[in-house]
C-alpha positions as CSV (number, residue, x, y, z in Angstrom):
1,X,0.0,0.0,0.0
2,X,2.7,2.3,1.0
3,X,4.4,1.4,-2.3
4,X,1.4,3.1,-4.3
5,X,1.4,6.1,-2.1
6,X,4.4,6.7,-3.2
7,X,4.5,6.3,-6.6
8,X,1.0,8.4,-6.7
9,X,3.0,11.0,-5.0
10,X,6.2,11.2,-7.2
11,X,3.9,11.3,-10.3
12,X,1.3,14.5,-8.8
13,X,4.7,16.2,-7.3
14,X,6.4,15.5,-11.4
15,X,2.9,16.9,-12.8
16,X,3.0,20.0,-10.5
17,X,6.6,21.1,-11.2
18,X,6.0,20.9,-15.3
19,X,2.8,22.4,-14.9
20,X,4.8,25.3,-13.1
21,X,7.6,25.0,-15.9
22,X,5.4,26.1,-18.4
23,X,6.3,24.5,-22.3
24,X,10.0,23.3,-22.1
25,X,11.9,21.6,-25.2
26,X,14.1,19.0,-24.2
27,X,16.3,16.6,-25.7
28,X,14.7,12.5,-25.9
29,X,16.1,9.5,-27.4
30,X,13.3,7.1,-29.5
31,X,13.5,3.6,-27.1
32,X,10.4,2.0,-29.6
33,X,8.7,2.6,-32.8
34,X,5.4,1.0,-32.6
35,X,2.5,1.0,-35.4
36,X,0.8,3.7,-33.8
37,X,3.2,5.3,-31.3
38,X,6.7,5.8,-30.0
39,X,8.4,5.1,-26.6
40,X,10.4,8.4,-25.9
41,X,13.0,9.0,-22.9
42,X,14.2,12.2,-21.6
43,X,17.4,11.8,-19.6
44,X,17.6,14.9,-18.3
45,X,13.7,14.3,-16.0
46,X,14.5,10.4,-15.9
47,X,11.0,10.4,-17.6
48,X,10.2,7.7,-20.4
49,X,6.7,8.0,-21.8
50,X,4.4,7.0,-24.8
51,X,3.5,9.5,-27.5
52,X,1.2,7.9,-29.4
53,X,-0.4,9.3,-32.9
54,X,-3.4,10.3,-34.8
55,X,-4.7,7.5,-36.5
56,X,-4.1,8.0,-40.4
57,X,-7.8,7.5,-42.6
């Protein structure tokens, strides 16, 4: 339980401090290309996230 509580915490505390950061450009490395998305890191936050795409029609 305690191992939740943290991990909710570290994520509002990360969304706080880019939310007061305003728009930042930063450089990331491409981890995965997927179909639909790609798995980015940023080294300089430790942050590795999914960006994921419009669907093409």
């Amino acid at each position: 339980m305690a191992e939740y509580a943290q991990r909710s915490s570290v994520a509002f505390h990360t969304q706080l401090f880019f939310k007061s950061k305003g728009v930042v450009s930063e450089e990331g490395f491409v981890l995965f290309v997927r179909k639909n998305a790609v798995v980015v890191l940023i080294p300089k936050y430790g942050l590795e996230g999914t960006v994921f795409f419009d669907s093409k029609d």
